[in-house]
C-alpha angles and dihedrals in degrees: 000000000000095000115192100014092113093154095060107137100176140036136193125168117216109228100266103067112102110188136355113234118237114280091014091142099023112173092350091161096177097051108102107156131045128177116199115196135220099276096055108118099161138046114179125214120289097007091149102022114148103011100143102181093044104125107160129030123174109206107202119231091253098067105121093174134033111196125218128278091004078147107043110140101004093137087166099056116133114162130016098199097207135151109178117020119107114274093215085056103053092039079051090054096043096060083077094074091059113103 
């Protein structure tokens, strides 16, 4: 999805995005904060993955499915903002970043 922009630090997704494909930030190891907005449904499996330095995601409300491993790898996490999902399958996410 954003090939070769390894140094991003920051997302935010305009409105109109409805899902991220699997992988899309694959290794980012800068990245430490995203921002999901209202209108996200889907998010496919490992989209984080491996995202060292991410410390802080907001999950918007409208999310319906959470794919597997989105936090592999994410040794920095702190805090997962999110409403709705499904808590079993957050907990469920988060033992991938355990080594």
């Amino acid at each position: 999805m954003f090939y070769d922009c390894e140094t991003i630090k920051t997302v935010k997704f305009p409105e109109n995005i409805t899902h991220i494909e699997e992988e899309a930030f694959l290794f980012y190891t800068f990245l430490k904060e995203i921002s999901l907005k209202g209108n996200i449904t889907y998010l496919e499996d490992s989209v984080f993955e491996g995202c060292c330095m991410l410390e802080t995601i907001k999950i918007p409300d409208s999310i319906l499915s959470i794919g597997i491993g989105i936090f592999a790898g994410c040794e920095s996490l702190k805090t997962v903002y999110c409403k709705k999902a499904p808590l079993q399958i957050i907990i469920y996410n988060l033992h991938f970043m355990i080594k």
